[in-house]
KOLTI-609254 format. One record per residue (C-alpha): residue number from 0; y, x, z. Coordinates in steps of 0.02 Angstrom, whole numbers. Layout:
N
+------+--------+--------+--------+
: resi :      v :      u :      w :
+------+--------+--------+--------+
:  NUM :      Y :      X :      Z :
...
+------+--------+--------+--------+
# end
This chain:
370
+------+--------+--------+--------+
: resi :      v :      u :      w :
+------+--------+--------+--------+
:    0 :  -3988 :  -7584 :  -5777 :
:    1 :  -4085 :  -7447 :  -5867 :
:    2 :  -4202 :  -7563 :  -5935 :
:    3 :  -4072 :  -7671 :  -5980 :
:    4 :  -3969 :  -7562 :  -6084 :
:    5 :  -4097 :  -7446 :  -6151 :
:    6 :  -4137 :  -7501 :  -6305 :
:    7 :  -4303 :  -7428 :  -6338 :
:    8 :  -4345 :  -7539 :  -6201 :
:    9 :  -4525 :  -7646 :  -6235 :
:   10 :  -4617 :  -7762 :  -6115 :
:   11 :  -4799 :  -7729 :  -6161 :
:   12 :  -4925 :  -7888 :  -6159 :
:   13 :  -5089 :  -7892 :  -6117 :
:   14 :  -5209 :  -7908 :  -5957 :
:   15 :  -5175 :  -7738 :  -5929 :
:   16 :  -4985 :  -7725 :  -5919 :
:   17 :  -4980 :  -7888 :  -5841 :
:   18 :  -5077 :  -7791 :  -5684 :
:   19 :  -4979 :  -7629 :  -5690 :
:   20 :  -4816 :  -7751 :  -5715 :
:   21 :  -4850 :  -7838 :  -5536 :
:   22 :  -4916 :  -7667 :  -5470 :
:   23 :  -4758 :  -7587 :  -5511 :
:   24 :  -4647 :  -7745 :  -5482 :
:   25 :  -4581 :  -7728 :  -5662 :
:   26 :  -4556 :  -7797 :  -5807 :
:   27 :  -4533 :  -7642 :  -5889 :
:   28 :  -4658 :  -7500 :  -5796 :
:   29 :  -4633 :  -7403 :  -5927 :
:   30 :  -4496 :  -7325 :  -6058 :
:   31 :  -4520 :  -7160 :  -6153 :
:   32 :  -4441 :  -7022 :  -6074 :
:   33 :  -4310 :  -6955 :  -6207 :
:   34 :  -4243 :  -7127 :  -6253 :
:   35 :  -4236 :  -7131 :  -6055 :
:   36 :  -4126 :  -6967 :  -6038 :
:   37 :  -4041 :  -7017 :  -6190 :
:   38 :  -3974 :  -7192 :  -6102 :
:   39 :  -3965 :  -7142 :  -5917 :
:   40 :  -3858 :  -6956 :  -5954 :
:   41 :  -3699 :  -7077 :  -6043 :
:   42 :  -3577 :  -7151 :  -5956 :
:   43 :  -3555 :  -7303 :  -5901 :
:   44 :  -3724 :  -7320 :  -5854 :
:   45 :  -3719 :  -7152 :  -5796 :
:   46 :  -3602 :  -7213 :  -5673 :
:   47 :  -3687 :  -7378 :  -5623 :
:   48 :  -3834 :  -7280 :  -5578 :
:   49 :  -3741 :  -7162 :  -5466 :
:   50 :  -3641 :  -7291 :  -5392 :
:   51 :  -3471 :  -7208 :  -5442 :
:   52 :  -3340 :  -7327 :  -5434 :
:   53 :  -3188 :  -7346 :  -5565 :
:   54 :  -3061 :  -7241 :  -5472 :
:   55 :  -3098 :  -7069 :  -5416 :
:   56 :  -2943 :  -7025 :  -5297 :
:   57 :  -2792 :  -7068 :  -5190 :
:   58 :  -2636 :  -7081 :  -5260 :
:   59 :  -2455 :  -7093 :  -5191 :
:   60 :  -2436 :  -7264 :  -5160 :
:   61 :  -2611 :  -7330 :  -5178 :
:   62 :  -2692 :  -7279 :  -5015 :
:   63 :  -2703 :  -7440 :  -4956 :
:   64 :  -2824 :  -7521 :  -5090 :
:   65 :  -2928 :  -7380 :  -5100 :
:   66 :  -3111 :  -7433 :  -5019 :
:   67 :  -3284 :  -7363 :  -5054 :
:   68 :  -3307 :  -7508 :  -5179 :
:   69 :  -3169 :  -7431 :  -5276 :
:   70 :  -3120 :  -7271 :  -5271 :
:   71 :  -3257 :  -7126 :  -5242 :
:   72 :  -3154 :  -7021 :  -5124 :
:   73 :  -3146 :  -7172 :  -5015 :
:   74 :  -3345 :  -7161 :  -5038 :
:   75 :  -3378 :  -6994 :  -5010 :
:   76 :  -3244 :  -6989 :  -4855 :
:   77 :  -3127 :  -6873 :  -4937 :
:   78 :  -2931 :  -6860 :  -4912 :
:   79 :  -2871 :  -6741 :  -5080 :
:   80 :  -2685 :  -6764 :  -5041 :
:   81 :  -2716 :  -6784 :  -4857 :
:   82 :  -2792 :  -6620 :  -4862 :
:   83 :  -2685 :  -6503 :  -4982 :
:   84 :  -2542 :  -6581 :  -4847 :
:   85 :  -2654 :  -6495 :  -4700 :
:   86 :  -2710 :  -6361 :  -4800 :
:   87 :  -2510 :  -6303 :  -4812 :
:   88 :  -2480 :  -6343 :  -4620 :
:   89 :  -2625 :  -6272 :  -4550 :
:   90 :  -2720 :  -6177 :  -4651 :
:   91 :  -2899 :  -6244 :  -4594 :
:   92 :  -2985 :  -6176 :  -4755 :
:   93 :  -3031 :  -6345 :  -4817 :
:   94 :  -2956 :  -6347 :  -4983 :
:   95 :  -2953 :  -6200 :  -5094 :
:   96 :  -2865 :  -6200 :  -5296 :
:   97 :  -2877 :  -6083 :  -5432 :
:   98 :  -2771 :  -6067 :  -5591 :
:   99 :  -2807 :  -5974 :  -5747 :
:  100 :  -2744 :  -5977 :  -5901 :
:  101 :  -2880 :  -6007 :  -6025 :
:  102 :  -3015 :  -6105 :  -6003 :
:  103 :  -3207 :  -6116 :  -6097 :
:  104 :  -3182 :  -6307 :  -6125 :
:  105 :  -2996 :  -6345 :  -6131 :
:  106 :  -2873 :  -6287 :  -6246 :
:  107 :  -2748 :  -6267 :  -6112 :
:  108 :  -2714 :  -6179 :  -5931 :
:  109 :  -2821 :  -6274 :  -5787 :
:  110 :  -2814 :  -6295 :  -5600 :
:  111 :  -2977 :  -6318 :  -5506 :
:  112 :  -2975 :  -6358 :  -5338 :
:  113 :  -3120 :  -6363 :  -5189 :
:  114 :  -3128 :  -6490 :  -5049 :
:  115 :  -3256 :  -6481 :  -4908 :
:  116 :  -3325 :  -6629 :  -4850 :
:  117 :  -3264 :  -6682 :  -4683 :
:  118 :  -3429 :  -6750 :  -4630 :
:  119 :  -3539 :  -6635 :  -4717 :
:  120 :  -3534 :  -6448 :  -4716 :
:  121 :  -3681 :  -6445 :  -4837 :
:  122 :  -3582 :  -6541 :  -4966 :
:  123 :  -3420 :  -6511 :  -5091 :
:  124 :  -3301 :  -6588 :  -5186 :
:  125 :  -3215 :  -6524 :  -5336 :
:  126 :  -3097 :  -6582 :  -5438 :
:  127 :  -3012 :  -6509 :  -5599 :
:  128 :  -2838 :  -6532 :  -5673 :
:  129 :  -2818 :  -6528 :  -5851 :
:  130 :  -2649 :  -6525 :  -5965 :
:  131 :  -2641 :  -6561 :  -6157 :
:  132 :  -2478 :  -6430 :  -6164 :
:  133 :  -2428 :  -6298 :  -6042 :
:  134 :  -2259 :  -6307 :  -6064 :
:  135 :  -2105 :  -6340 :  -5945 :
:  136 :  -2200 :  -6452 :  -5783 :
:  137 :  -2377 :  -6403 :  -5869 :
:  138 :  -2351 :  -6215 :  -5868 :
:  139 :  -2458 :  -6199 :  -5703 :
:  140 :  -2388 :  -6010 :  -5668 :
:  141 :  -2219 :  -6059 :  -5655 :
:  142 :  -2292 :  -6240 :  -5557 :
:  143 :  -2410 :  -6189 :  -5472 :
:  144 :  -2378 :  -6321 :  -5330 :
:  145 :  -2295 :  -6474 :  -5437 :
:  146 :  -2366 :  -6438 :  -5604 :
:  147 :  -2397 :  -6631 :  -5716 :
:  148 :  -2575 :  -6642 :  -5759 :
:  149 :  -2666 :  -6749 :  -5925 :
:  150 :  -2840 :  -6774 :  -5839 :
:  151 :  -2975 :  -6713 :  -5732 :
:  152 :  -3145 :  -6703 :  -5720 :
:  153 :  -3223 :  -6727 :  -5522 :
:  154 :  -3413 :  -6636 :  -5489 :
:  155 :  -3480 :  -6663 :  -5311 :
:  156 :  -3630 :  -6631 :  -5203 :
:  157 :  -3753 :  -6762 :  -5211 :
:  158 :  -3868 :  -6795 :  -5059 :
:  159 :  -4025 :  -6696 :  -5141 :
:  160 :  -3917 :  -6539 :  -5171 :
:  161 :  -3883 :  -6589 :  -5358 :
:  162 :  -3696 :  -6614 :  -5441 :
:  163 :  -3645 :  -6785 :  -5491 :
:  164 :  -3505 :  -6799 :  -5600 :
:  165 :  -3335 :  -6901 :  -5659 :
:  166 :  -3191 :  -6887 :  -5779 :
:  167 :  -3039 :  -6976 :  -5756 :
:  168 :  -2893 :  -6972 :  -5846 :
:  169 :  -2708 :  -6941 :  -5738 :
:  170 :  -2712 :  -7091 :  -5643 :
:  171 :  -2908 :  -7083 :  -5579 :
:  172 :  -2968 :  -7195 :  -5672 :
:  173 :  -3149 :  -7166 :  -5740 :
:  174 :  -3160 :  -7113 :  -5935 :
:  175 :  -3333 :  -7103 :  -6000 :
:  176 :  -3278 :  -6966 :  -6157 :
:  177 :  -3160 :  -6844 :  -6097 :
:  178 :  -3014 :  -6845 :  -6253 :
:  179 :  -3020 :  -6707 :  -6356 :
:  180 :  -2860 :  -6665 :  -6347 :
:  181 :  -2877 :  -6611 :  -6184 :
:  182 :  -3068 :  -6549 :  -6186 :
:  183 :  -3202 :  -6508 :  -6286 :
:  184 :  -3406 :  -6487 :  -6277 :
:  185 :  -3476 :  -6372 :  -6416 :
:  186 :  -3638 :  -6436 :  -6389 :
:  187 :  -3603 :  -6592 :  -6492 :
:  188 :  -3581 :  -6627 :  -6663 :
:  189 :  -3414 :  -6718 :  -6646 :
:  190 :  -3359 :  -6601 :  -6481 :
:  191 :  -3348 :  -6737 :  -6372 :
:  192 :  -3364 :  -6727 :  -6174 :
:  193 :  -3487 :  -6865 :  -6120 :
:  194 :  -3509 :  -6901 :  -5955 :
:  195 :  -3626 :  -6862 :  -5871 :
:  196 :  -3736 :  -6775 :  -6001 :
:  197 :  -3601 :  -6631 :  -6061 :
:  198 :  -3554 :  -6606 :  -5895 :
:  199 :  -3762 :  -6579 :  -5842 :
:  200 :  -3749 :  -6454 :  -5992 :
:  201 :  -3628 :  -6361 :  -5952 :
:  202 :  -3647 :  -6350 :  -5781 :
:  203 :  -3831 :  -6306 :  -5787 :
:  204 :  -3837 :  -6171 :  -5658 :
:  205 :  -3714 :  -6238 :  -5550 :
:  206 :  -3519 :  -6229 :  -5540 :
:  207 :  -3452 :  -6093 :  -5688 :
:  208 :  -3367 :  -5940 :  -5595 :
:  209 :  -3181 :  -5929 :  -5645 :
:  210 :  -3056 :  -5797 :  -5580 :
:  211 :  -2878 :  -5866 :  -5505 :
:  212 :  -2728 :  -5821 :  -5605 :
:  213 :  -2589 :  -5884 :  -5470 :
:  214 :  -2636 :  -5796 :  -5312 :
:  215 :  -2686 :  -5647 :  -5414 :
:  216 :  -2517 :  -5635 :  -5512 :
:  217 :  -2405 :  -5694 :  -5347 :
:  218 :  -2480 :  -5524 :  -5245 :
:  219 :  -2473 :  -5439 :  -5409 :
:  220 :  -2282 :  -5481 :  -5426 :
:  221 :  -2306 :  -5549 :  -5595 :
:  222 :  -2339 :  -5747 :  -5597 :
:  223 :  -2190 :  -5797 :  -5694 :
:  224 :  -2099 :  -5915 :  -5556 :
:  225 :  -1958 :  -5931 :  -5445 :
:  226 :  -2006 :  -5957 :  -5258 :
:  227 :  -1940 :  -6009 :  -5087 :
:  228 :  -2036 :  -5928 :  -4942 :
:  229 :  -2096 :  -6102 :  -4920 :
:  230 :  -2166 :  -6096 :  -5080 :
:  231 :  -2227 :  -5926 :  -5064 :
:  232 :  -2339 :  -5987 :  -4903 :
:  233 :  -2392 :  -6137 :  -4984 :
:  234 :  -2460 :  -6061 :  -5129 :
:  235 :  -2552 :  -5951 :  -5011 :
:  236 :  -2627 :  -6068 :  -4927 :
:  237 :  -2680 :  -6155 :  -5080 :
:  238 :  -2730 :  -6016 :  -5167 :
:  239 :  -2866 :  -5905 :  -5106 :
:  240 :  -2872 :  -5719 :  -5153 :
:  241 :  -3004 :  -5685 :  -5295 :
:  242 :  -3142 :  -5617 :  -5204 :
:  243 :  -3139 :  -5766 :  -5054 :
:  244 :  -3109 :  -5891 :  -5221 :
:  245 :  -3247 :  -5804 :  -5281 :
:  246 :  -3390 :  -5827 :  -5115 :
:  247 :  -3368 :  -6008 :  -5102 :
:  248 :  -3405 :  -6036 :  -5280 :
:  249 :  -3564 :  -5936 :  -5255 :
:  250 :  -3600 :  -6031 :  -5090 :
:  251 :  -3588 :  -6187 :  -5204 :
:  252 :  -3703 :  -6122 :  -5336 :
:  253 :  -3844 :  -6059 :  -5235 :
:  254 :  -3840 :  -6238 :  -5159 :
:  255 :  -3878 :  -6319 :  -5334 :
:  256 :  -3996 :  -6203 :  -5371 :
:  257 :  -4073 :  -6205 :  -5248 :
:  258 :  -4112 :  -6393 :  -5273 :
:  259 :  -4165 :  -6332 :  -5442 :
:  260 :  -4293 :  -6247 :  -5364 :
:  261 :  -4351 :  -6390 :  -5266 :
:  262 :  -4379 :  -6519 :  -5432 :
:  263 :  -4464 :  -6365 :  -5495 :
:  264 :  -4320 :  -6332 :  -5636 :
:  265 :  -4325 :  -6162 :  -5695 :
:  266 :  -4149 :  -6084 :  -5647 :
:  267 :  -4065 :  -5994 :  -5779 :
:  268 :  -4148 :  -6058 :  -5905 :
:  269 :  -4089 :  -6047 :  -6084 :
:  270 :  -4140 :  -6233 :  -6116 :
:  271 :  -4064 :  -6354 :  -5990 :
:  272 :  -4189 :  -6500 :  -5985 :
:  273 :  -4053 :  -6638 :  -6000 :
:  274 :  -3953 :  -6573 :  -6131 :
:  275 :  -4106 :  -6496 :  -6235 :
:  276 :  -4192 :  -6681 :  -6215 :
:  277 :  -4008 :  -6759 :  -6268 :
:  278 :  -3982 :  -6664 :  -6412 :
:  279 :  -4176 :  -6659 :  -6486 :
:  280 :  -4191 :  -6859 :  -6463 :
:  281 :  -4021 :  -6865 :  -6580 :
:  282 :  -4074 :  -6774 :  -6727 :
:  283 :  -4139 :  -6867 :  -6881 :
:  284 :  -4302 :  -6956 :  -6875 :
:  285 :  -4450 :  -6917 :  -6979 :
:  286 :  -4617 :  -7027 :  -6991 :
:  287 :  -4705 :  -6929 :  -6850 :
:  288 :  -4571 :  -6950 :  -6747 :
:  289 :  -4563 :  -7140 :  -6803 :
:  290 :  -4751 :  -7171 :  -6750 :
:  291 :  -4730 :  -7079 :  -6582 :
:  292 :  -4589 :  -7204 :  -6556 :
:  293 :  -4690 :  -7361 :  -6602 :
:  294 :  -4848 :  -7290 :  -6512 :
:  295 :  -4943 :  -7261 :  -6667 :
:  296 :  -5013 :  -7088 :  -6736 :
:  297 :  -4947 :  -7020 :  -6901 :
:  298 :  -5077 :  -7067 :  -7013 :
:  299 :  -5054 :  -7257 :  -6941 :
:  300 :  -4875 :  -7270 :  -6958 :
:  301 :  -4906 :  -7218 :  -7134 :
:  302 :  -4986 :  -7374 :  -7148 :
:  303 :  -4892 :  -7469 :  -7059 :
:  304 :  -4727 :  -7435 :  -7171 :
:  305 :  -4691 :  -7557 :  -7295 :
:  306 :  -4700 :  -7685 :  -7127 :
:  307 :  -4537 :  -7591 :  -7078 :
:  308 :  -4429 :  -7638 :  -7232 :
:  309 :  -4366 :  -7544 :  -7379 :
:  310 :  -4278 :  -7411 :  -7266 :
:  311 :  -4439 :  -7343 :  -7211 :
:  312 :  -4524 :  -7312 :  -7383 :
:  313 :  -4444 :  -7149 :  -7411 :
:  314 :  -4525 :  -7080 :  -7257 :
:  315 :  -4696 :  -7052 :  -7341 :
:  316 :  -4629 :  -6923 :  -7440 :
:  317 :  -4541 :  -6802 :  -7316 :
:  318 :  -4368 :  -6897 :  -7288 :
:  319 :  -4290 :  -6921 :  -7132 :
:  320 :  -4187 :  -7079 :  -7069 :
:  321 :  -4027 :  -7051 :  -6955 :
:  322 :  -4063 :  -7093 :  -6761 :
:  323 :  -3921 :  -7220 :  -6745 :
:  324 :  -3981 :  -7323 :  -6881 :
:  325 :  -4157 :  -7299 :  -6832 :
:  326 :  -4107 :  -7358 :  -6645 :
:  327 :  -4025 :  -7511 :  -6724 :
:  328 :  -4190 :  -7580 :  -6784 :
:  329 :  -4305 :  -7509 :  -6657 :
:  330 :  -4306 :  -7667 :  -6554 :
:  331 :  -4365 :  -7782 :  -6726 :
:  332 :  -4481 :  -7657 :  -6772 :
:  333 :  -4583 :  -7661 :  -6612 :
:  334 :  -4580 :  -7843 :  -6612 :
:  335 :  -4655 :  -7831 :  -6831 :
:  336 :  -4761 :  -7693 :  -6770 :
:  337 :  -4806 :  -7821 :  -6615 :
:  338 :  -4821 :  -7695 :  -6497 :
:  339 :  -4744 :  -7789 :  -6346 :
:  340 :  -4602 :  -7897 :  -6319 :
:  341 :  -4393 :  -7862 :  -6361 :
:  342 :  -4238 :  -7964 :  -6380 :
:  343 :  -4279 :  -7958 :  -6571 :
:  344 :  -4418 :  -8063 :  -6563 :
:  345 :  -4405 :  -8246 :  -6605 :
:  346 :  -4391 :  -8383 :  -6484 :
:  347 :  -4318 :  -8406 :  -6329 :
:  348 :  -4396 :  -8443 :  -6161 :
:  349 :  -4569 :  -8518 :  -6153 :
:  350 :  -4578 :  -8508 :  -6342 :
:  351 :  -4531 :  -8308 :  -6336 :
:  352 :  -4660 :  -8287 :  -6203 :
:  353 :  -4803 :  -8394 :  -6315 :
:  354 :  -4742 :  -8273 :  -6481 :
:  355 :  -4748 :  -8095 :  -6382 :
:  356 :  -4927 :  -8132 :  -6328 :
:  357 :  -5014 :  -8031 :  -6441 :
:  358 :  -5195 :  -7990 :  -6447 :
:  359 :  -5291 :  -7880 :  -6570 :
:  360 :  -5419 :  -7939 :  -6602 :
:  361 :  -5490 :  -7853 :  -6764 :
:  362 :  -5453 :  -7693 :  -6705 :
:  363 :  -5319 :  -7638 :  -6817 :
:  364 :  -5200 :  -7563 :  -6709 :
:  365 :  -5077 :  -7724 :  -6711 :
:  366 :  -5080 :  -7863 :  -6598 :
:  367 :  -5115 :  -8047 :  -6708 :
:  368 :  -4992 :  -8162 :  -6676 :
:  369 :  -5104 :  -8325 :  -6597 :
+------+--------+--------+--------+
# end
């Protein structure tokens, strides 16, 4: 799949790769790292990779077509209604919300809410509920129980330690951009949330601390709403006092990190490796940058230009091309430059096989076409 819809992908030729191909038991052994991170941190192959299915949770009315092949709480043996129901009866500390008023990526008041996995103590489930108003059924302190959410974005504990990640919109279903009207990542140039790459960014040292406006304002006698005392107990229940809020989000934190630790990713670090890879690869392309692409050094490629076309020429002289349109032709310049085989180059079948062997044989740098 990576291969597949990377498209900086090459199949080198050769004696060589054709040893390291049945080595490896690949066609494609090897793909450059950023273009790697670039493709595998956007959703939907993002998803595909993970396995995360197209619906993320039970709904009313829907319980009995949810399997692991389609909805991830099914997957990941999680109940989210089942368990806010037990959470109000019994109180067994599996589920635990917090509301606040203003959030760092949503215009809008938010509802997170924890659920511990009933066949895993090591391992969370959290899942966020976002509203593109907060008015009348979206004003969370005066519904804090029956409020109408927009959209919501899901982070749980993979098996290595690590956060995977989902956004849905109000029915579960998967989005791979989060809308904007609802959320926003600063990181980008247009502000959109991409899945999973935003979410890797901005959750970089685990889950972000926020402090619980509903408990806080119902023992402070000022959350805005009119309550039964079944109500009152509910929200409770729900709603854990700051400070208890507060430990299991640090519980969940020095998990991840922890992780970190183990793939030897410095914690706290100002440059998350995703999101700093993400972000570098996307900036404009100059002719360094275009010979480390194609394999060649600098003082090759410069060579090597006028084989590219007309939107290459300028690059001699300091200018820059755009990423997107320099992705666009990647995949016909490796197959000019005839550094391996791509989709762009011609024939089909046998014949594509007989063009993409290459061999240089005067030692130029470029395979000859036999």
């Amino acid at each position: 799949m990576i291969a597949d819809q990377n498209p900086y992908t090459v199949e080198y030729i050769g004696d060589l790769a054709i040893n390291i191909k049945k080595q490896t038991g690949t066609n494609f052994p090897v793909l450059p790292g950023a273009a790697f991170i670039d493709a595998t941190s956007r959703s939907p192959l993002y998803y595909d990779i993970l396995g995360i299915p197209k619906r993320s949770v039970f709904l009313p009315g829907t319980k009995d077509d949810c399997t692991p092949e389609t909805c991830l709480e099914s997957q990941l043996g999680i109940r989210v209604l089942d368990n806010i129901e037990k959470e109000i009866l019994e109180d067994n500390n599996i589920v635990g919300r917090a509301g606040f008023k203003k959030s760092d990526v949503s215009e809008f008041n938010r509802v997170v809410e924890r659920h511990r996995f009933g066949n895993a103590n090591n391992r969370v489930f959290w899942i966020s509920y976002d509203f593109k108003g907060q008015k009348g059924d979206q004003n969370i302190l005066a519904h804090p129980l029956d409020f109408k959410f927009d959209g919501g974005e899901i982070i749980f504990t993979l098996e290595n330690g690590l956060q995977g990640y989902m956004l849905t919109d109000k029915l579960g279903n998967r989005l791979n951009n989060g809308p904007l009207e609802i959320v926003q990542d600063p990181s980008q140039i247009d502000q959109v949330v991409r899945n999973g790459v935003s979410c890797m960014g901005c959750h970089s040292a685990g889950m972000i601390k926020v402090n619980d406006d509903i408990r806080y304002g119902l023992d402070a006698g000022t959350l805005g709403g009119v309550f039964d005392d079944k109500e009152l107990d509910a929200i409770k229940k729900l709603y854990p006092k700051r400070e208890d809020f507060d430990k299991l989000q640090q519980q969940d934190t020095d998990r991840f990190n922890f992780s970190l630790g183990i793939a030897e990713v410095t914690v706290g670090s100002a440059k998350e490796p995703i999101i700093t890879t993400f972000l570098s690869f996307d900036e404009d392309v100059t002719l360094r940058r275009v010979g480390a692409e194609y394999d060649r050094s600098e003082g090759d490629m410069l060579k090597k230009l006028a084989l590219l076309g007309d939107d290459f020429s300028d690059l001699a002289e300091g200018a820059t091309i755009h990423r997107k349109d320099f992705t666009a032709g990647y995949s016909e310049g490796a197959c000019t430059l005839k550094i391996g085989c791509t989709r762009a180059c011609p024939g089909k079948g046998a014949e594509a096989e007989r063009v993409c062997l290459f061999t240089d044989t005067d030692n130029d740098g470029i395979g000859d076409q036999p």
